[in-house]
N, C-alpha and C positions, 0 to 999 in steps of 0.2 A: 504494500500500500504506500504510493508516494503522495505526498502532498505538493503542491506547489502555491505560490505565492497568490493575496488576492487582486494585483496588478494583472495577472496572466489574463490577456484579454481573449484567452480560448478558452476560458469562462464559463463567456457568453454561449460561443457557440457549443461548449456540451450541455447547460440547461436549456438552450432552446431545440438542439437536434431531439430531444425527448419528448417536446410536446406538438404532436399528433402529425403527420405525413406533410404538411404546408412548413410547419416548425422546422420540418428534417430538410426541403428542399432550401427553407430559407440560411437553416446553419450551414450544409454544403455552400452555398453561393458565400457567404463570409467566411468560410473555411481558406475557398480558394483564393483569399485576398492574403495577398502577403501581411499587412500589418496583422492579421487575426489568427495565422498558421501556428499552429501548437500542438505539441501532441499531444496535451490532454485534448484538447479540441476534436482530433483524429480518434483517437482512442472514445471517446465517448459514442461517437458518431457510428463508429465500427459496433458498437454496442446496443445503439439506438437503431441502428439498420438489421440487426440480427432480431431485437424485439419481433422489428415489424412482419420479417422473412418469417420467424417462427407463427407468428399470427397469424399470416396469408395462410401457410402450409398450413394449419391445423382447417382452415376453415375449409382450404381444398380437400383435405380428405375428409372432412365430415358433410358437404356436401354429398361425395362420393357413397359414403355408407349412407345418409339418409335414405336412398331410394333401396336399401336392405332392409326386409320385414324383420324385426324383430334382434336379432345380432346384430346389424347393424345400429338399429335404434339403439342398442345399449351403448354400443363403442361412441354412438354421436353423443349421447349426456356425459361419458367419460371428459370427450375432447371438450365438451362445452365447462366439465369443471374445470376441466383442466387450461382457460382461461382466467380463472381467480388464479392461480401460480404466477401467468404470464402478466398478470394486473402486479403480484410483487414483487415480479424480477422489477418492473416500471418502475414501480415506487422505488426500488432499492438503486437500481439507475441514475434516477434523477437527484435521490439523496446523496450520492456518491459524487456527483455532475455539482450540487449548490455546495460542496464541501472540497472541489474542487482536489479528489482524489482517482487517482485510477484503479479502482478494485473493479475486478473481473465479476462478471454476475455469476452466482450459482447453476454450476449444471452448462448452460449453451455462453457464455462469458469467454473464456479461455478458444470454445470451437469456432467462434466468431471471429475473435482476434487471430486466428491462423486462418482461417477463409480471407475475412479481406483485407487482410496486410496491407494490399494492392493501394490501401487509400491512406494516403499520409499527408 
């Protein structure tokens, strides 16, 4: 867990890449401004983008099993709990984002940050 100073003006952009998909497009576009480039900045965003990838994915496969009688209905209320989890990876995200530290989120955190490395 690093901290960094609260001058670091990539700040901003890890408490805003967390609030809701307009938030995330608006911190990439200040990301890519040199004065805002940080890598907490990066590191959050990498964070805040895995949120949303795991969200999509859940929703696509439970679309998928919704049209299963019954086994599938079950697996869909599964995935549908299984959004209060992904409401506290958020929370725990964005607390980590106003505290202006880099901890990895529980579970898909660390899978995140080796998938999109690519964005710094």
């Amino acid at each position: 867990m690093e901290t960094t100073t609260q001058n670091d003006p990539g700040k901003t952009v890890a408490i805003i890449s967390y609030i809701t998909i307009i938030g995330f497009i608006i911190a990439i576009v200040m990301h890519n401004d040199n004065k805002n480039k940080s890598e907490l900045g990066a590191f959050h965003i990498r964070q805040a983008l895995g949120i949303f990838i795991t969200g999509f994915s859940l929703m696509i496969v439970s679309l998928i099993f919704a049209f299963i009688p019954i086994l599938g209905w079950m697996i869909v209320v599964l995935i549908q709990i299984s959004y209060i989890g992904l409401f506290v990876f958020w929370i725990l995200g964005l607390i980590a984002a106003v505290n202006a530290e880099k901890k990895a989120l529980p579970l898909i955190g660390d899978f995140y940050q080796n998938l999109l490395k690519g964005i710094k």
